[in-house]
Rosetta silent file (secondary structure, phi, psi, omega in degrees, C-alpha in Angstrom):
SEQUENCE: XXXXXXXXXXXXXXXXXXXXXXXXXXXXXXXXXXXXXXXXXXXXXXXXXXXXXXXXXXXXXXXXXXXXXXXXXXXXXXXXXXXXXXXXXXXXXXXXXXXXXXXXXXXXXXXXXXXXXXXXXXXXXXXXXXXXXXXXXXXXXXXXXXXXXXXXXXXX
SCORE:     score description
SCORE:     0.000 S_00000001
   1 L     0.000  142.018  176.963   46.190 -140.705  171.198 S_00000001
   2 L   -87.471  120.602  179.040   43.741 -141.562  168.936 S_00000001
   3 L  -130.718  167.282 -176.385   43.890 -141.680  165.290 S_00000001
   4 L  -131.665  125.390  146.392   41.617 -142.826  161.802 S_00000001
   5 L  -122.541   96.191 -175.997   42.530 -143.601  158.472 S_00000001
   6 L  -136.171  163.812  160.339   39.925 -144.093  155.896 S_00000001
   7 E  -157.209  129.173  171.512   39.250 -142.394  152.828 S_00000001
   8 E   -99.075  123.808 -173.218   36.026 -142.744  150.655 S_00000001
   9 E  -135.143  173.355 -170.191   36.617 -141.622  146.913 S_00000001
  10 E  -171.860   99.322 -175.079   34.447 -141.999  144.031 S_00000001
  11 E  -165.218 -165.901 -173.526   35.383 -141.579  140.435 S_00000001
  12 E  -124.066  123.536  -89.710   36.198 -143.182  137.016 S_00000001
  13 L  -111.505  126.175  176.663   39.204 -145.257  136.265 S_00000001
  14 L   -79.095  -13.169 -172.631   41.723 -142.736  133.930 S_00000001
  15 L  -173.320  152.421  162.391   42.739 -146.360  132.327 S_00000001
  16 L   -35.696  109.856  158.673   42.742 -149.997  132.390 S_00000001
  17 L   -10.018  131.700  163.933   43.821 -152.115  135.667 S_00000001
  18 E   -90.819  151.376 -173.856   47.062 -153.240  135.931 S_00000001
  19 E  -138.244  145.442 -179.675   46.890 -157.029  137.450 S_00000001
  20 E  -154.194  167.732  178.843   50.365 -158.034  138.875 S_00000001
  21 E  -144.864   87.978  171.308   51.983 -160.751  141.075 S_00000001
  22 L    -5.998  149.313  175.410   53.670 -160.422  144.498 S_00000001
  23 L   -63.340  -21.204 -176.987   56.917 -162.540  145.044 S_00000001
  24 L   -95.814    6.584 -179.563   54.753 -164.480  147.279 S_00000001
  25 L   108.208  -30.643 -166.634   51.973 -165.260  144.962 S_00000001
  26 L   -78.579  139.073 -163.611   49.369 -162.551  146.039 S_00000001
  27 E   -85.534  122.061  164.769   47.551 -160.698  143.012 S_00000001
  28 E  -130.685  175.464 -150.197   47.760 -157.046  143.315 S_00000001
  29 E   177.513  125.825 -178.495   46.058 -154.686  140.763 S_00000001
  30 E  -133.813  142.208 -178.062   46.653 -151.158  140.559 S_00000001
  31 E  -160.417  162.223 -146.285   44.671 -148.507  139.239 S_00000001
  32 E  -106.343  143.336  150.541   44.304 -144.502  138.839 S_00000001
  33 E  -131.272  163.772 -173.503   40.649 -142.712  139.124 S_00000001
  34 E  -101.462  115.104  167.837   40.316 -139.181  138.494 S_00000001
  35 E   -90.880  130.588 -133.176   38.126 -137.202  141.217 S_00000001
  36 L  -130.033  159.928  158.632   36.475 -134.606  140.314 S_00000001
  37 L  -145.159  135.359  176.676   35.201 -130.767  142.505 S_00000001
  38 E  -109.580  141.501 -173.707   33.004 -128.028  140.675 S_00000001
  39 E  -160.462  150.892  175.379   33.192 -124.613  142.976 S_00000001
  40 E  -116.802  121.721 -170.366   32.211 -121.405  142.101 S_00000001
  41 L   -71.327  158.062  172.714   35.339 -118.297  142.244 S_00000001
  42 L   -51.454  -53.789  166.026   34.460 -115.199  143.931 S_00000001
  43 L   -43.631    4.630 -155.320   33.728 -113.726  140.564 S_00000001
  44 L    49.680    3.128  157.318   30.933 -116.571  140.219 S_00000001
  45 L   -26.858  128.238  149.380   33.070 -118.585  137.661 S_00000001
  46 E   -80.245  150.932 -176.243   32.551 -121.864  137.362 S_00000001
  47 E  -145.628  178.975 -161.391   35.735 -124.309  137.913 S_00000001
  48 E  -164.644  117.258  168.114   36.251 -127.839  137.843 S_00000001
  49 L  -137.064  133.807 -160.431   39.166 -129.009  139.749 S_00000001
  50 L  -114.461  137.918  177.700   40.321 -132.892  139.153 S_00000001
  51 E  -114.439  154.112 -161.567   42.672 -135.109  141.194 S_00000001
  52 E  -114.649   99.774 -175.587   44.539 -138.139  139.905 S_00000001
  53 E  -133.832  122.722  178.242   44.640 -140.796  142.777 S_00000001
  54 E   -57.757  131.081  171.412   46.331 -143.878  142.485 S_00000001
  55 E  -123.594  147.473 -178.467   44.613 -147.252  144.134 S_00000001
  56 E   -90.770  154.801  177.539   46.247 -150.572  145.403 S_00000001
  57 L  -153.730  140.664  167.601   44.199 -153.739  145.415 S_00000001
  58 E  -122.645  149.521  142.318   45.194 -157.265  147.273 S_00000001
  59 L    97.257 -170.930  161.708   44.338 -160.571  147.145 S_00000001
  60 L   -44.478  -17.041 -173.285   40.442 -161.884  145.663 S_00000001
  61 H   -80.400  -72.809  174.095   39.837 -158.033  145.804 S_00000001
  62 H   -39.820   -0.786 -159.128   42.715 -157.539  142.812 S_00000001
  63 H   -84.757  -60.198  169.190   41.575 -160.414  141.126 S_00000001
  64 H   -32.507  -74.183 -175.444   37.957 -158.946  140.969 S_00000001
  65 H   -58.085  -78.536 -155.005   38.886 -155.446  139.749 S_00000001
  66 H   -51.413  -27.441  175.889   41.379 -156.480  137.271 S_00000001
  67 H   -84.742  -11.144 -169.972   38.866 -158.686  135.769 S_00000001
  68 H  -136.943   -5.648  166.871   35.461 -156.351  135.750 S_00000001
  69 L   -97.029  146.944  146.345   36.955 -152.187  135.842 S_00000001
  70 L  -118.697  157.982 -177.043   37.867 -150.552  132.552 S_00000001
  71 L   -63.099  166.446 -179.802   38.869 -147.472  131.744 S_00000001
  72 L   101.703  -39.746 -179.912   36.317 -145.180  131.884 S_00000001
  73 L   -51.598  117.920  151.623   34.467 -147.173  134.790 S_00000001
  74 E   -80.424   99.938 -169.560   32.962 -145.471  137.875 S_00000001
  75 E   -59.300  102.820  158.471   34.169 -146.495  140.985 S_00000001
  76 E   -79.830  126.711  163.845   33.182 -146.462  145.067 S_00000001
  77 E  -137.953  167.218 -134.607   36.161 -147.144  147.049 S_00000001
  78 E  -154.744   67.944 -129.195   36.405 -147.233  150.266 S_00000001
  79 E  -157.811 -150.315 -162.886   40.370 -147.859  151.865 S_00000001
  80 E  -153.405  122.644 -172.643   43.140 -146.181  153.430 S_00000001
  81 E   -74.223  139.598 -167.825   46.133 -143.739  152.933 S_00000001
  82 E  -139.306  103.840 -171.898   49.274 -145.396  152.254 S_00000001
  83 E  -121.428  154.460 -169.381   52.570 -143.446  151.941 S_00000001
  84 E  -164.448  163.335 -171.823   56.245 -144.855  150.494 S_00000001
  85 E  -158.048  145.019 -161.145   59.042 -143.959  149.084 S_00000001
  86 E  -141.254  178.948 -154.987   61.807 -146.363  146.714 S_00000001
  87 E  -111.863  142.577  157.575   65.266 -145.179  144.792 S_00000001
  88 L   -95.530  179.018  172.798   64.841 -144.641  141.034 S_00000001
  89 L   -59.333  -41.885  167.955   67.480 -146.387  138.503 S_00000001
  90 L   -29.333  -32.443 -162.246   68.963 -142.828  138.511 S_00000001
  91 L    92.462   24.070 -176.154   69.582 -142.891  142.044 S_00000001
  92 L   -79.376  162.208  159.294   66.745 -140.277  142.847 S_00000001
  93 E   -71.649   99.912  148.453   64.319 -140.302  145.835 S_00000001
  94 E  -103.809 -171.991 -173.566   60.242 -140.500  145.303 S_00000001
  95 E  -177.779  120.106 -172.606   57.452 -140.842  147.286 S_00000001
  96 E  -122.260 -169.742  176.789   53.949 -140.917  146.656 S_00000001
  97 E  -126.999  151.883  175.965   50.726 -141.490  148.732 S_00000001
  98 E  -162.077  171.804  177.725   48.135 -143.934  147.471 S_00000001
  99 E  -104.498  132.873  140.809   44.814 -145.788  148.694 S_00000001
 100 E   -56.821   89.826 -157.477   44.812 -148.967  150.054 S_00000001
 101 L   -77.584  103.777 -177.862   41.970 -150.382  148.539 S_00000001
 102 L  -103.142  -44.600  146.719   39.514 -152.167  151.606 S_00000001
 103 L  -142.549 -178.474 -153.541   36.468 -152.493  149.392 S_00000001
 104 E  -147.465  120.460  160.737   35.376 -151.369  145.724 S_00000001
 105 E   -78.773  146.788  172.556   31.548 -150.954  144.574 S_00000001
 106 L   -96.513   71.400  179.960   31.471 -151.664  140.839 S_00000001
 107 L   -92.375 -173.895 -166.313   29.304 -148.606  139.462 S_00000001
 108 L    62.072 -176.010 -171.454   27.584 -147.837  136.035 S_00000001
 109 L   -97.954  135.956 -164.240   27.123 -150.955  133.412 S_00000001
 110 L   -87.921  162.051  160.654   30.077 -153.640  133.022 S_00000001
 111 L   -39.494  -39.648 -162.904   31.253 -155.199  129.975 S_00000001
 112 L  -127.129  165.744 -166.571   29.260 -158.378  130.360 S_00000001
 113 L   -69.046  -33.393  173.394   25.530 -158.914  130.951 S_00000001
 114 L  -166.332  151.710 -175.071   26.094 -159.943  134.529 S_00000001
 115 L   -77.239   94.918 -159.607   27.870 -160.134  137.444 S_00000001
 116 L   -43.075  154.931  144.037   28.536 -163.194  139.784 S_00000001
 117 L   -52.879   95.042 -179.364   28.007 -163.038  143.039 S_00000001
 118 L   -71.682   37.240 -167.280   31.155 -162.302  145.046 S_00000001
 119 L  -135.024   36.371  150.199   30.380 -162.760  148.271 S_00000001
 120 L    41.863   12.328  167.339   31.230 -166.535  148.227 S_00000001
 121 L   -52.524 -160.706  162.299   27.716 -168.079  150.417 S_00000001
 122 L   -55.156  -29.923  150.335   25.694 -170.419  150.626 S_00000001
 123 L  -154.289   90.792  175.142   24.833 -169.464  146.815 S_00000001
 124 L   -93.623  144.973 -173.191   27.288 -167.989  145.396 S_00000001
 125 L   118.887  -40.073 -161.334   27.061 -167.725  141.812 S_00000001
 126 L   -93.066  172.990  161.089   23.094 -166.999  141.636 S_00000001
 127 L   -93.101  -25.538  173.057   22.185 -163.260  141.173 S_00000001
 128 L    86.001    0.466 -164.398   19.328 -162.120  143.142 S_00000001
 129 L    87.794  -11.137 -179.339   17.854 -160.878  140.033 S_00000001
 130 L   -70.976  134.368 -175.403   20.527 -158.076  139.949 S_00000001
 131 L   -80.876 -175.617 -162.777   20.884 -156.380  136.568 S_00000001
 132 L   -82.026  -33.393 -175.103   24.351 -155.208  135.347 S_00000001
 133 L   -86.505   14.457 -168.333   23.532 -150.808  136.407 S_00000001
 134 L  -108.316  139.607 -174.853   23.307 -152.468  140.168 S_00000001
 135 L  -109.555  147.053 -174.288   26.782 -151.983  141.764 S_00000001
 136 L   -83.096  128.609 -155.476   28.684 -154.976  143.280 S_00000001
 137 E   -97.557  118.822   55.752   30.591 -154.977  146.463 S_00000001
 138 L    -2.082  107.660 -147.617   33.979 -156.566  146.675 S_00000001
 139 L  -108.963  165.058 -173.297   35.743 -157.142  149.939 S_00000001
 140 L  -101.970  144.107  173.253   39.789 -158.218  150.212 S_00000001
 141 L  -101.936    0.031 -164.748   40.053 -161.271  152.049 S_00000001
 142 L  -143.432  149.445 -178.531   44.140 -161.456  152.490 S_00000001
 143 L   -54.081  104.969 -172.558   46.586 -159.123  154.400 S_00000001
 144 L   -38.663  -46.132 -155.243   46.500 -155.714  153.108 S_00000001
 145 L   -72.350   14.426 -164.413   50.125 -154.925  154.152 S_00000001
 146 L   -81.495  108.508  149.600   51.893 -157.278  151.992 S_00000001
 147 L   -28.667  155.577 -172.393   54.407 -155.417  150.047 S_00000001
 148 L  -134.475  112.158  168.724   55.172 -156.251  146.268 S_00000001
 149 L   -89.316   50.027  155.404   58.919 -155.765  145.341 S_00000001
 150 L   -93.637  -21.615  153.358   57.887 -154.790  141.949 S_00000001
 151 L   -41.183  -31.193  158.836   56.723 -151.416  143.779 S_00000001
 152 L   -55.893  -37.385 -158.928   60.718 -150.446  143.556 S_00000001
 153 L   -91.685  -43.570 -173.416   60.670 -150.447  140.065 S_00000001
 154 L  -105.591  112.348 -155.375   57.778 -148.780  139.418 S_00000001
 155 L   -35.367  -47.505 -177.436   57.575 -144.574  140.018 S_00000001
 156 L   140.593    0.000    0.000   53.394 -144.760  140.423 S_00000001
């Protein structure tokens, strides 16, 4: 049987990146964006209903984000559903779902006047001429699946 698991979101970071570091060395970086849907009720009402979705980042991807998203920032991301579940101190069960972060567009204007090149060519480093409102692509280069056990500790 066949199955797919992607998910494409787009929104704006509820807060600063967290940047963290696997037992094994590998940089992970986690961060929330808020997604937003406007629908109109049978009554013609306008509504506005917003999801909270937590994203994972590994590797040169995590590095990236934690150093260039802020809160506030709007985000293309572009990943995978990821579900787990860890023991509180209490002894309780949780279990959340989150994205696996596979690539990240950087939209709207960054903190700094401009953005390297990520993509690590033949000249990496130059710009193309791209201004700062052009958004930047960021790809993970290291094995998504790598577990962090500081994910035990922390709820989501």
């Amino acid at each position: 049987m066949a199955s797919l698991n992607k998910v494409l979101l787009m929104g704006n970071l509820t807060r600063d990146p967290e940047l963290r570091y696997a037992p094994n060395g590998s940089a992970v970086t986690t961060f929330t964006i808020a997604v937003s849907r406007t629908y109109n009720t049978s009554s013609g009402e306008k509504k506005e209903d917003v999801s909270f979705i937590r994203i994972v980042c590994w590797g040169k991807l995590a590095q990236r984000c934690s150093e260039y998203l802020f809160k506030g920032r709007p985000v293309f991301v572009e990943g995978r559903l990821q579900s787990r579940s860890w023991q509180t101190q209490d002894g309780s069960k949780r279990n959340t779902i989150e994205v696996i972060a596979q690539n990240v567009q950087f939209l709207g204007k960054g903190r700094t006047a401009e953005i390297s090149n990520l993509s690590g060519g033949e000249n990496a480093g130059d710009d193309f001429g791209r201004t700062q409102n052009e958004p930047v692509e960021v790809s993970s280069l290291d094995d998504l699946a790598v577990q962090s056990k500081d994910d035990e500790e922390v709820p989501f």
